[in-house]
NURO-819945 format. One record per atom (N, C-alpha, C, O): residue in one letter; atom name; x, y, z. Coordinates in steps of 0.05 Angstrom, whole numbers. Example, Ala and Ser with C-alpha at 12.3 -4.5 7.8 and 13.67 -1.06 7.14 Angstrom:
NURO-819945
SITE  type  atom      px      py      pz
SITE     a     N     264    -114     156
SITE     a    CA     246     -90     156
SITE     a     C     264     -66     156
SITE     a     O     285     -66     169
SITE     s     N     257     -45     142
SITE     s    CA     273     -21     143
SITE     s     C     258       1     157
SITE     s     O     268      23     161
//
This chain:
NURO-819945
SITE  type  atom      px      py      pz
SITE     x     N   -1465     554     174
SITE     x    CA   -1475     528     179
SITE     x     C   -1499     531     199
SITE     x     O   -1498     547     217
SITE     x     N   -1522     511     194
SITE     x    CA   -1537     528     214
SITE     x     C   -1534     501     235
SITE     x     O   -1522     479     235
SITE     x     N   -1554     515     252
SITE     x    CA   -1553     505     282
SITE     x     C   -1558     473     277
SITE     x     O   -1538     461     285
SITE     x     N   -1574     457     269
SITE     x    CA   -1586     432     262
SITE     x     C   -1571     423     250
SITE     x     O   -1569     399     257
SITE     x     N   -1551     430     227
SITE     x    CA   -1522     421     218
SITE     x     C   -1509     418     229
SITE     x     O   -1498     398     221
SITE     x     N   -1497     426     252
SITE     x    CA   -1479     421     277
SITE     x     C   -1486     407     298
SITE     x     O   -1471     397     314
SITE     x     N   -1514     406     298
SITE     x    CA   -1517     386     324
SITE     x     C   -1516     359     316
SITE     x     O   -1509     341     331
SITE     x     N   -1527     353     284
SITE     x    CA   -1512     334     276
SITE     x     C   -1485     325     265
SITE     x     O   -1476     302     263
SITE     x     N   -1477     345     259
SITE     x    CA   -1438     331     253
SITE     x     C   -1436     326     284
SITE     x     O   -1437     302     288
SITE     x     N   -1434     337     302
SITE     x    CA   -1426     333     325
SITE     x     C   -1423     308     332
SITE     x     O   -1401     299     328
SITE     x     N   -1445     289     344
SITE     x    CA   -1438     261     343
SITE     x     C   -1424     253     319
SITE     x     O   -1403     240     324
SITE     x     N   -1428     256     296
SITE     x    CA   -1418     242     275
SITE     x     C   -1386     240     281
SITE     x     O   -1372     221     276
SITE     x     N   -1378     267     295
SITE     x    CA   -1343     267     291
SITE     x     C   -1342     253     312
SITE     x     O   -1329     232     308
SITE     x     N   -1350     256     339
SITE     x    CA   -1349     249     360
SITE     x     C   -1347     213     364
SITE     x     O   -1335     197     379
SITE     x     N   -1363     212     347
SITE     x    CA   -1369     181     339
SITE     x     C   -1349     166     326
SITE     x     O   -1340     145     333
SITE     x     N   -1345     178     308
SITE     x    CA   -1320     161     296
SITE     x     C   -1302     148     304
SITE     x     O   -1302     124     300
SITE     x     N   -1282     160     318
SITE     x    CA   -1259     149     326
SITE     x     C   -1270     129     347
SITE     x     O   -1251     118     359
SITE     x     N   -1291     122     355
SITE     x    CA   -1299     101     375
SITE     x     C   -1315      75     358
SITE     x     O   -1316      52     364
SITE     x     N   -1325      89     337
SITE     x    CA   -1339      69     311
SITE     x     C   -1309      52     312
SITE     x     O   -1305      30     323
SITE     x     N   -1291      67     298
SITE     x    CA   -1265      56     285
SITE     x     C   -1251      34     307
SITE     x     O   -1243      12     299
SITE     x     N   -1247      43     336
SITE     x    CA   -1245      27     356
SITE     x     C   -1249       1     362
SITE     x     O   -1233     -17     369
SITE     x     N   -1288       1     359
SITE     x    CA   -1297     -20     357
SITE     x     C   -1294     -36     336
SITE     x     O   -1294     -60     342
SITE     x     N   -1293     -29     310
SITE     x    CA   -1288     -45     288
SITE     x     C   -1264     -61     298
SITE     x     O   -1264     -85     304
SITE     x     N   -1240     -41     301
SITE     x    CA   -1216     -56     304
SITE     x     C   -1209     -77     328
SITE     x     O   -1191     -94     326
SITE     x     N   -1225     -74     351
SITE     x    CA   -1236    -100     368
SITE     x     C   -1238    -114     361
SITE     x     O   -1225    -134     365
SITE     x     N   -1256    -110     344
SITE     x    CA   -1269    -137     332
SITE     x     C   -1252    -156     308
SITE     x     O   -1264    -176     300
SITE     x     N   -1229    -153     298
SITE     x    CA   -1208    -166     286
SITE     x     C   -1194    -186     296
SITE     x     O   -1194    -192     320
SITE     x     N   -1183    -197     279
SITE     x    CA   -1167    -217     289
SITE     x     C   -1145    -215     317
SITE     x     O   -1145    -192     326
SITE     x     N   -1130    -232     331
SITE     x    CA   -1119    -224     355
SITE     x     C   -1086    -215     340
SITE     x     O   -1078    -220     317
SITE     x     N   -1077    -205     357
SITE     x    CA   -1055    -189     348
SITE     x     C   -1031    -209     331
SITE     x     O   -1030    -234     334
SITE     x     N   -1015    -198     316
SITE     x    CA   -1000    -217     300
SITE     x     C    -978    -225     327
SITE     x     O    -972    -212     347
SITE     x     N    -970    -251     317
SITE     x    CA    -950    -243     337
SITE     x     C    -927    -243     342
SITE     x     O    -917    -251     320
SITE     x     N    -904    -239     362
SITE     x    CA    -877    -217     352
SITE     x     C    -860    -233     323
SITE     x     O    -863    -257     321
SITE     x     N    -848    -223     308
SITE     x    CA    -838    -233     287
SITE     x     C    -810    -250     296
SITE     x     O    -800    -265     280
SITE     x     N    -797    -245     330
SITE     x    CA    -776    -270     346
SITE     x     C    -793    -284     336
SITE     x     O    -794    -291     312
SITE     x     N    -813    -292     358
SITE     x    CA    -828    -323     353
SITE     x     C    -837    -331     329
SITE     x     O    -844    -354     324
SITE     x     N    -838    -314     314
SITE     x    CA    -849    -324     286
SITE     x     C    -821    -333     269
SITE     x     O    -822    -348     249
SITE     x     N    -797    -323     280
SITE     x    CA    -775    -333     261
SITE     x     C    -775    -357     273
SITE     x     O    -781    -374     256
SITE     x     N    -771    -369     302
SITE     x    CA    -774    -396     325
SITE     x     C    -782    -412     309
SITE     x     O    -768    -430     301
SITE     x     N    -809    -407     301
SITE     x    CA    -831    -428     298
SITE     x     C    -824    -430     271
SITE     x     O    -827    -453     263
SITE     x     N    -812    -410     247
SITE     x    CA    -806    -421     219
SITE     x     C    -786    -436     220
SITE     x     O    -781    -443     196
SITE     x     N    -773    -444     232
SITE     x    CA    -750    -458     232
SITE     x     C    -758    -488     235
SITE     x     O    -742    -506     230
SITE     x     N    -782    -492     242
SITE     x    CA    -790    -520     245
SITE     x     C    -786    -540     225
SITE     x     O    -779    -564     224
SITE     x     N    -797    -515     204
SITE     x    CA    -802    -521     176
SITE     x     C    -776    -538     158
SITE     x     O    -779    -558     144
SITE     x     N    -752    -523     165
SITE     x    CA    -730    -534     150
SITE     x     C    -722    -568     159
SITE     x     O    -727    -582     178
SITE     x     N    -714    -572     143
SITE     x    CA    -715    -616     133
SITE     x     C    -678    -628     142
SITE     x     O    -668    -649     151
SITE     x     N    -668    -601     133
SITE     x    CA    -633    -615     138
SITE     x     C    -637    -599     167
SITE     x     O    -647    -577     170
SITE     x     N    -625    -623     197
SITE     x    CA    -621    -629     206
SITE     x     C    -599    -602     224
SITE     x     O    -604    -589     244
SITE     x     N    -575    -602     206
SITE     x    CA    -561    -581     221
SITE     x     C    -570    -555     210
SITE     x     O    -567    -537     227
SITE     x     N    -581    -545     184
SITE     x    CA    -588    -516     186
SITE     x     C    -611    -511     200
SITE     x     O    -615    -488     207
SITE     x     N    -635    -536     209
SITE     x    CA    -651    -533     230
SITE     x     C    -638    -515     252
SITE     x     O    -645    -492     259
SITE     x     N    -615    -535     260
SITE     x    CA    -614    -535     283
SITE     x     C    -599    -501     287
SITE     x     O    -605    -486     306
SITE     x     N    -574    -490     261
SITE     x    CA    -573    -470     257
SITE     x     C    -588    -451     267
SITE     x     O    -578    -435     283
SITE     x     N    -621    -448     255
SITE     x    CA    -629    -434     255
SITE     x     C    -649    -436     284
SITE     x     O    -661    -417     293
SITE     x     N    -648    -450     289
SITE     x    CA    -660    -455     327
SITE     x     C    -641    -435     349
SITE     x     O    -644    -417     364
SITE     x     N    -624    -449     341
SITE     x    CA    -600    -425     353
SITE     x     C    -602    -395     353
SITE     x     O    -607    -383     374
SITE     x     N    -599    -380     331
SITE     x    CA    -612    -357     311
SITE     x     C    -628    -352     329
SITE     x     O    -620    -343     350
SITE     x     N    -657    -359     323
SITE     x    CA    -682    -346     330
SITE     x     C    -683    -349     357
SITE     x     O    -689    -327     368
SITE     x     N    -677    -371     375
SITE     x    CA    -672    -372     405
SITE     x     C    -659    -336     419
SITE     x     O    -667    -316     431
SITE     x     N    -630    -350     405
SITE     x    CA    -614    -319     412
SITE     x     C    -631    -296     409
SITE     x     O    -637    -284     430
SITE     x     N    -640    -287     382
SITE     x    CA    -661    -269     378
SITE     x     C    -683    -257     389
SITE     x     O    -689    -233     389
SITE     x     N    -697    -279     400
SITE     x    CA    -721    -288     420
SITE     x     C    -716    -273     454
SITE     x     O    -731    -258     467
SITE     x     N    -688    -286     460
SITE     x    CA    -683    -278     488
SITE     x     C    -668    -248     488
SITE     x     O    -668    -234     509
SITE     x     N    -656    -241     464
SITE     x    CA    -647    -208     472
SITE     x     C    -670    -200     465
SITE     x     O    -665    -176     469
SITE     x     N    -691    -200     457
SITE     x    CA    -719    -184     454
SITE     x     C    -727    -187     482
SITE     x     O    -730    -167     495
SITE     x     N    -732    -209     491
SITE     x    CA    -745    -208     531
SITE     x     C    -731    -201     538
SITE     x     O    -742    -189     556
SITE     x     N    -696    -195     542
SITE     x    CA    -687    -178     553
SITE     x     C    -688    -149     556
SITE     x     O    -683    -137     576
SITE     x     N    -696    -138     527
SITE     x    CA    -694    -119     521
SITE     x     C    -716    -109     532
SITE     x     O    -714     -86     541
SITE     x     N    -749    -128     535
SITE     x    CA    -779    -121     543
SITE     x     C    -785    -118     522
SITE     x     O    -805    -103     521
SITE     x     N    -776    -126     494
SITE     x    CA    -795    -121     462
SITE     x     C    -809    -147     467
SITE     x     O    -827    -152     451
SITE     x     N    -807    -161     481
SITE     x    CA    -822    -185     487
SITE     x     C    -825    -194     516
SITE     x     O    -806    -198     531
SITE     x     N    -857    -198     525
SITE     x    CA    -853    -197     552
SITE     x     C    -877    -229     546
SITE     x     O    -897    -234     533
SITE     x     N    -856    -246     571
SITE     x    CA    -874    -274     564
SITE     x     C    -893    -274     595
SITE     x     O    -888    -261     615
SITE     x     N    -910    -287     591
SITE     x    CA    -927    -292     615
SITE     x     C    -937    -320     621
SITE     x     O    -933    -334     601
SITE     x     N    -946    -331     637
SITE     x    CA    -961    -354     641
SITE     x     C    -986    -351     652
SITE     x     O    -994    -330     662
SITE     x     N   -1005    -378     651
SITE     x    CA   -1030    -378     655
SITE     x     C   -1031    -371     686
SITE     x     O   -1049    -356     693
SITE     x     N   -1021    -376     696
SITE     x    CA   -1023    -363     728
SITE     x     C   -1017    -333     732
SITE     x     O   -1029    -317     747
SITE     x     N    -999    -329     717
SITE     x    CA   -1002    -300     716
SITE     x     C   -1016    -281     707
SITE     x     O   -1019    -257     711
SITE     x     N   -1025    -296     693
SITE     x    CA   -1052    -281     680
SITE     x     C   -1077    -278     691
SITE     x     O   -1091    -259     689
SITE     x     N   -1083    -308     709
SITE     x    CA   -1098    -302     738
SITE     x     C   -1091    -283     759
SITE     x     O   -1106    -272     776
SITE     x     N   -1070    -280     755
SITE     x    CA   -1065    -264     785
SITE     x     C   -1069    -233     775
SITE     x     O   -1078    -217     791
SITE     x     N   -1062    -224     745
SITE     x    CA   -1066    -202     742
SITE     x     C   -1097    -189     735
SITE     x     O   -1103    -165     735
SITE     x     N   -1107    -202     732
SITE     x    CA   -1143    -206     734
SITE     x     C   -1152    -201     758
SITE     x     O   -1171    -186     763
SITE     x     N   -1134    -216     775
SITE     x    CA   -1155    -216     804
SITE     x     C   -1151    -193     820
SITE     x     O   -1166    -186     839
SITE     x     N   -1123    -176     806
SITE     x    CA   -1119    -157     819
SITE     x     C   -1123    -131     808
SITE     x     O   -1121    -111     822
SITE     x     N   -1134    -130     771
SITE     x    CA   -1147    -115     770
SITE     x     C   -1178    -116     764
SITE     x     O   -1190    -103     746
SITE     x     N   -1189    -133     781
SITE     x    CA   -1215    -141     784
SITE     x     C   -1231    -115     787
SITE     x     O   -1219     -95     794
SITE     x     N   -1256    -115     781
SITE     x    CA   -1268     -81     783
SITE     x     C   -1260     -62     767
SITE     x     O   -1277     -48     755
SITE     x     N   -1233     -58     763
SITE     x    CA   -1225     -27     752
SITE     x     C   -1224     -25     720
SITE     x     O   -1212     -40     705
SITE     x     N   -1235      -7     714
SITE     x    CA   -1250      -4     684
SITE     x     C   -1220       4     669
SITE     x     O   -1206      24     671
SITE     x     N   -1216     -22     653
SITE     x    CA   -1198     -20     636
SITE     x     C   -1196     -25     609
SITE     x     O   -1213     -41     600
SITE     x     N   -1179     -16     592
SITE     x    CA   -1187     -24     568
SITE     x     C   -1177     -52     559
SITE     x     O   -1155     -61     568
SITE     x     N   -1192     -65     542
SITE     x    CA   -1185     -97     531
SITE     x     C   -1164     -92     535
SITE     x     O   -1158     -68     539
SITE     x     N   -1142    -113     537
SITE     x    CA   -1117    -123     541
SITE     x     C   -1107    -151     527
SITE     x     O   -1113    -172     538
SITE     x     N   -1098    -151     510
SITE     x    CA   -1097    -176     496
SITE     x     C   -1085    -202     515
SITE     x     O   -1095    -225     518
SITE     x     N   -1057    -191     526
SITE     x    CA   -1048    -215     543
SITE     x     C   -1068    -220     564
SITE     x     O   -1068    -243     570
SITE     x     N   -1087    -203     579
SITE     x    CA   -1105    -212     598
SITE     x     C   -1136    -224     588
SITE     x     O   -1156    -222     602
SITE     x     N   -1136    -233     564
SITE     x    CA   -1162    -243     548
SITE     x     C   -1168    -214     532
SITE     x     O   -1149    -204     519
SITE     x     N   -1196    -202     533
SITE     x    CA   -1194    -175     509
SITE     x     C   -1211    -189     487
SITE     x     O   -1226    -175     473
SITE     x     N   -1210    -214     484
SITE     x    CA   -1231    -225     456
SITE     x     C   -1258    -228     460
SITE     x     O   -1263    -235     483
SITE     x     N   -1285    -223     439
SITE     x    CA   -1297    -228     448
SITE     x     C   -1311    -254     459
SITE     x     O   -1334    -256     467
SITE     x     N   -1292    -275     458
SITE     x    CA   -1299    -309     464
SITE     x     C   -1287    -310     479
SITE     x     O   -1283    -334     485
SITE     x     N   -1271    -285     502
SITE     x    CA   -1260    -294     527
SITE     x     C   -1279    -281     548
SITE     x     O   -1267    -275     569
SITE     x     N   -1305    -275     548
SITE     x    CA   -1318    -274     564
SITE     x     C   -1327    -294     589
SITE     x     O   -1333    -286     612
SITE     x     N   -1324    -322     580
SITE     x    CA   -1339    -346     592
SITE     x     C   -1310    -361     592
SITE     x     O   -1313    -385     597
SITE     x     N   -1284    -354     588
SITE     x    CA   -1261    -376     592
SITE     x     C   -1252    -380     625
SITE     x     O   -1252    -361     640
SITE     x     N   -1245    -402     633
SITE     x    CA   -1242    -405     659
SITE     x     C   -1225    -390     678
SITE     x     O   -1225    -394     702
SITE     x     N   -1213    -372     666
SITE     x    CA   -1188    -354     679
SITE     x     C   -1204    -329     687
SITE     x     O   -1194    -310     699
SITE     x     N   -1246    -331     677
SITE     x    CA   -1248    -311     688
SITE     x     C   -1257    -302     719
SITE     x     O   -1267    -317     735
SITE     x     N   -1252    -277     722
SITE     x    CA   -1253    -279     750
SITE     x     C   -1281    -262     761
SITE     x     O   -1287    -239     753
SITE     x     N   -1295    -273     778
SITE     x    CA   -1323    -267     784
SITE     x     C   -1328    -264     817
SITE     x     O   -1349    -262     829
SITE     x     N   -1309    -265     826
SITE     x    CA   -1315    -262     860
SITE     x     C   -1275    -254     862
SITE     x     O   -1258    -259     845
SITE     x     N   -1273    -241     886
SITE     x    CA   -1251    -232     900
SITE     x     C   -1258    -233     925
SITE     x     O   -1282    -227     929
SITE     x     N   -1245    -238     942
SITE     x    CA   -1250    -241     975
SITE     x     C   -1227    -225     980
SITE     x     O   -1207    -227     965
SITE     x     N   -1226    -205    1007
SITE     x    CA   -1196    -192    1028
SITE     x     C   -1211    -180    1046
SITE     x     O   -1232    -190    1055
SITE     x     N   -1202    -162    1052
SITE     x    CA   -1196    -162    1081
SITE     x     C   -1203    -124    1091
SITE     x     O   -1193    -102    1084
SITE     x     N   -1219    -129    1107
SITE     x    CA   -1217     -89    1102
SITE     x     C   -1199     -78    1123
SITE     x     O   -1197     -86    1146
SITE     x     N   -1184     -54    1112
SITE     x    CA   -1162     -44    1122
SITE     x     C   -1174     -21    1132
SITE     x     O   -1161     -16    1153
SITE     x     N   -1191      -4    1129
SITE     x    CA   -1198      15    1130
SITE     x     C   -1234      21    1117
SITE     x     O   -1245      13    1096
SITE     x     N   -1245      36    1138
SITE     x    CA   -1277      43    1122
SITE     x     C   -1284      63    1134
SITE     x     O   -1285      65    1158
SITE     x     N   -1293      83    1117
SITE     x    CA   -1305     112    1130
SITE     x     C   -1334     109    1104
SITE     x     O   -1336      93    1085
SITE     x     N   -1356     133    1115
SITE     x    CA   -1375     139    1097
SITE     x     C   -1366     168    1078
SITE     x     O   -1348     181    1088
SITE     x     N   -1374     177    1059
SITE     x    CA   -1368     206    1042
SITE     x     C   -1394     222    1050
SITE     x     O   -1409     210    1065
SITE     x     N   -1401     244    1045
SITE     x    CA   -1418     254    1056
SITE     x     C   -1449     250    1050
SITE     x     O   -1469     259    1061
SITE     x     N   -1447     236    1032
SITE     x    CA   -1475     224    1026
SITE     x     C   -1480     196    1046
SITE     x     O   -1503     188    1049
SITE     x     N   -1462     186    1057
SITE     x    CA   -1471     166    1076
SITE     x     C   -1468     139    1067
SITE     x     O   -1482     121    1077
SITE     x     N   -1442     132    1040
SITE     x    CA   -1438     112    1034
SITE     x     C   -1417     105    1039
SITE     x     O   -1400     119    1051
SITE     x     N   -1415      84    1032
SITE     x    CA   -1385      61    1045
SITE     x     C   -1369      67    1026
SITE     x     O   -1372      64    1001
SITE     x     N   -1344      78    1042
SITE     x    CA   -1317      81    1030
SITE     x     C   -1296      59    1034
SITE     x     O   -1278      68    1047
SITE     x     N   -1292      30    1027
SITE     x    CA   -1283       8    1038
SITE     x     C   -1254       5    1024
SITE     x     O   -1251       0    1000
SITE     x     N   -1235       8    1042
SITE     x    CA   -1205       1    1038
SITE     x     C   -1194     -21    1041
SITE     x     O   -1187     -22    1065
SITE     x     N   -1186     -46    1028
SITE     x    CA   -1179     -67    1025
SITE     x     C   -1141     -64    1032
SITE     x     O   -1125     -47    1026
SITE     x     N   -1140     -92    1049
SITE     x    CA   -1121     -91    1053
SITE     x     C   -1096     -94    1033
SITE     x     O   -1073     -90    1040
SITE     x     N   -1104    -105    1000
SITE     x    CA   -1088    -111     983
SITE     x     C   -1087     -86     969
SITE     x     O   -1079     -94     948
SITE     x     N   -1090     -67     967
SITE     x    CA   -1089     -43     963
SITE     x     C   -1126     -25     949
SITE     x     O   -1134      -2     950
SITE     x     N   -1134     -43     942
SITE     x    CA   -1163     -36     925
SITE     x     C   -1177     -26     943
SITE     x     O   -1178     -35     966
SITE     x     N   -1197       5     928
SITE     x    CA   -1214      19     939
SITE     x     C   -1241      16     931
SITE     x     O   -1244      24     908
SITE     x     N   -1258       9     942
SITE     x    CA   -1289       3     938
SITE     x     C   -1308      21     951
SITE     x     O   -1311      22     976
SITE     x     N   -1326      40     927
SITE     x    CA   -1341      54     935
SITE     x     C   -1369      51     933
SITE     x     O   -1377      53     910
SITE     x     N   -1388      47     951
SITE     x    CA   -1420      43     949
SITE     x     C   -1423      64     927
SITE     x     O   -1412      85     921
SITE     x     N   -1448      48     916
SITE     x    CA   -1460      71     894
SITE     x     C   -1488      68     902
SITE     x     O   -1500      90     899
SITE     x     N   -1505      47     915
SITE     x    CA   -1526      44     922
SITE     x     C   -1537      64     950
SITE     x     O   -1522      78     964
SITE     x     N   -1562      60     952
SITE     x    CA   -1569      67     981
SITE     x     C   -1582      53    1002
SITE     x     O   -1597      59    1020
SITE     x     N   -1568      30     993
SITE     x    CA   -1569       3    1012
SITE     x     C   -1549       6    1041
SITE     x     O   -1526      12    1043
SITE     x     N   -1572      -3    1064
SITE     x    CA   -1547       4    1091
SITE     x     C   -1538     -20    1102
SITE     x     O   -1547     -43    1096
SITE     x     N   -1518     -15    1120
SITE     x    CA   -1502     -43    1126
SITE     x     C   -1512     -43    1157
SITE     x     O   -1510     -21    1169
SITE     x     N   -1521     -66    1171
SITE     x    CA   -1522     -67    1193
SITE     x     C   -1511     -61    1218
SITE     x     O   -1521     -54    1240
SITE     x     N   -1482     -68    1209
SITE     x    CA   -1455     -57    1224
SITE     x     C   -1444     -46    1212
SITE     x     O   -1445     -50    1187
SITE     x     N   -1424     -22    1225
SITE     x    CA   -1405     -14    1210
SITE     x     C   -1378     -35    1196
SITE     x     O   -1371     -54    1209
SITE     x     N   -1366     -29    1172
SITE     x    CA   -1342     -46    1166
SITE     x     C   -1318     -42    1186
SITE     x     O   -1317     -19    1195
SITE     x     N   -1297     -61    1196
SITE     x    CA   -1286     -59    1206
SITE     x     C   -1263     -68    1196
SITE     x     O   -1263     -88    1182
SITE     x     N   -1236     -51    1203
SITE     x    CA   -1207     -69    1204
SITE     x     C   -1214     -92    1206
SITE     x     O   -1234     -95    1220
SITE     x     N   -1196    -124    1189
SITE     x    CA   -1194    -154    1196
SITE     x     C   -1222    -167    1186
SITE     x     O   -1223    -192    1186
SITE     x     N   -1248    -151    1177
SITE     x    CA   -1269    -166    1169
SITE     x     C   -1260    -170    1157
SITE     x     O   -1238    -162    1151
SITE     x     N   -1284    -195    1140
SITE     x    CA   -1271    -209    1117
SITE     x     C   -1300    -200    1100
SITE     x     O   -1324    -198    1107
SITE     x     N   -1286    -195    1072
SITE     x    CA   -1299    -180    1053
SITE     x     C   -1306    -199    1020
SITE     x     O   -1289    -208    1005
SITE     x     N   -1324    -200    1019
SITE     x    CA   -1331    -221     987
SITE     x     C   -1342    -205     967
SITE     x     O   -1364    -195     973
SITE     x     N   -1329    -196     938
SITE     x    CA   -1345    -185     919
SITE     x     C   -1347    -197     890
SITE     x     O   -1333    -207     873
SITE     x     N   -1377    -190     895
SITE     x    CA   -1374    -211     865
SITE     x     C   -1382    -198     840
SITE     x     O   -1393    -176     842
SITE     x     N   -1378    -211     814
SITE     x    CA   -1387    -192     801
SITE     x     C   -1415    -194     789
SITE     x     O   -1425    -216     785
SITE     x     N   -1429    -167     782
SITE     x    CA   -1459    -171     783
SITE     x     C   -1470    -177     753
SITE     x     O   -1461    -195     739
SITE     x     N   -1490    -158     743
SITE     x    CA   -1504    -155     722
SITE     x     C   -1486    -127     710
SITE     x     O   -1475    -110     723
SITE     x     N   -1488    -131     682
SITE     x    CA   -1482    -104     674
SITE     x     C   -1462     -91     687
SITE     x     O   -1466     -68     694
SITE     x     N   -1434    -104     692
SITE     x    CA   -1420     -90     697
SITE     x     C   -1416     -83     727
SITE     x     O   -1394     -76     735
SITE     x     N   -1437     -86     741
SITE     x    CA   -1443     -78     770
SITE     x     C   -1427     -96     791
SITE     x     O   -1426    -120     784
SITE     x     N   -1417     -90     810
SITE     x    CA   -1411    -108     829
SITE     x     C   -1424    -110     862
SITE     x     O   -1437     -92     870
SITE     x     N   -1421    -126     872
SITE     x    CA   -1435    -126     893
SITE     x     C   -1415    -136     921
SITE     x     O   -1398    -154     917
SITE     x     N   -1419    -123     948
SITE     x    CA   -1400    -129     962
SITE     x     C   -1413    -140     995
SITE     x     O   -1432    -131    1008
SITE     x     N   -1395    -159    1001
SITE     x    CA   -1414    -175    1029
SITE     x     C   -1387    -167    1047
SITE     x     O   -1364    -171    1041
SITE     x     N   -1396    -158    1066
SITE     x    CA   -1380    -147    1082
SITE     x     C   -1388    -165    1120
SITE     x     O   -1408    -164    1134
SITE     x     N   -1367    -176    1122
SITE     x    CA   -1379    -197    1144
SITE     x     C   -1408    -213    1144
SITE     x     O   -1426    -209    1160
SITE     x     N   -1408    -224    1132
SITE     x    CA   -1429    -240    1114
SITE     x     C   -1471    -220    1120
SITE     x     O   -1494    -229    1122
SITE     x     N   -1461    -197    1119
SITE     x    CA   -1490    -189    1115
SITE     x     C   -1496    -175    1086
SITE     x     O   -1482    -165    1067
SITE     x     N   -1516    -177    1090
SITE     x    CA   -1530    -169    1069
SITE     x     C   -1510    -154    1045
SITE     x     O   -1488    -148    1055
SITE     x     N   -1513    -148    1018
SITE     x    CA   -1493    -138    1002
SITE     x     C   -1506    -115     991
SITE     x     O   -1529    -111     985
SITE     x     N   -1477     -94     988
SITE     x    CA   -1491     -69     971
SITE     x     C   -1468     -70     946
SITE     x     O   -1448     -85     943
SITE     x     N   -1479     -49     930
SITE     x    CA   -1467     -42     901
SITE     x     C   -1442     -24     904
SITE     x     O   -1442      -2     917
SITE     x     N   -1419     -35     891
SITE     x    CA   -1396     -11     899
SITE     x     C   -1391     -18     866
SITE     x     O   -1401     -32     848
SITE     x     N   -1375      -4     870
SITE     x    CA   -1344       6     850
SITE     x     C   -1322      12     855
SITE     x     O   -1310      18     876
SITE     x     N   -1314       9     831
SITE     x    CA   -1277       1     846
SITE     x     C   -1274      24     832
SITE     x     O   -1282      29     809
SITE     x     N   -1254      44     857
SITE     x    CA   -1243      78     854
SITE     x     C   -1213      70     841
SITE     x     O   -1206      84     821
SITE     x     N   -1196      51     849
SITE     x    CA   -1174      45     859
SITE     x     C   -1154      22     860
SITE     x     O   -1133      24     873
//
């Protein structure tokens, strides 16, 4: 095979399984568990007691599956709170946490985080290593300087930027570019 043959299969294979990825993103949202789908067929039935029969059924069914964790329910607040806490950190879509592409702009999304810094040293290039008191690690990527050093008890605002970028105000001065390690 010569050399120019391989430098192109290379992406080609390389590529694939991330082509295929994205396609599959892009599909419908996940089916969903076949409990709740027995729940909700039961609506359907007209006599009165095998309704109610079968409410029973799928109920029972329903709750040894969340017991079991084959089914894990959430609410809209929880779904905020799990956002806000993995705000920054590069994850993959998540269907219970949005994941579609029309949940970009839905109200649950989260675009600023405010806490508290627990801890801040520089790495040896001279950027901000910022330790939040809720456990999250934020690292400058810029070479933007801070007037003061960060301190234990400041109060810290990050919001989210362009492209992915975030930006962090650290006792209300000026803001630099971090990333979340953590």
């Amino acid at each position: 095979m010569t050399r120019r043959l391989r430098l192109l299969l290379i992406p080609l294979l390389v590529g694939a399984p991330a082509l295929a990825l994205a396609q599959r993103s892009g599909d419908s949202p996940p089916p969903r568990p076949e409990s709740f789908e027995a729940l909700v067929r039961c609506r359907a039935i007209t006599e009165d007691a095998a309704r109610l029969a079968c409410f029973d059924r799928a109920v029972a069914a329903l709750q040894a599956a969340q017991e079991r964790r084959d089914v894990v329910m959430v609410d809209r607040q929880q779904v905020r709170e799990g956002r806000r806490r993995l705000f920054g950190l590069a994850l993959p879509r998540i269907p219970i946490f949005g994941g579609g592409d029309d949940d970009e702009r839905d109200e649950d999304q989260v675009d600023t985080v405010e806490g508290v810094v627990a801890s801040a040293s520089q790495d040896g290039l001279g950027h901000w290593v910022v330790a939040l008191q809720d456990g999250a690690v934020w690292m400058q990527v810029d070479n933007n300087t801070l007037a003061l050093r960060p301190r234990a008890g400041q109060r810290v605002v990050i919001n989210r930027g362009a492209l992915g970028s975030f930006m962090m105000r650290v006792n209300n001065q000026p803001g630099i570019r971090v990333r979340r390690s953590r």
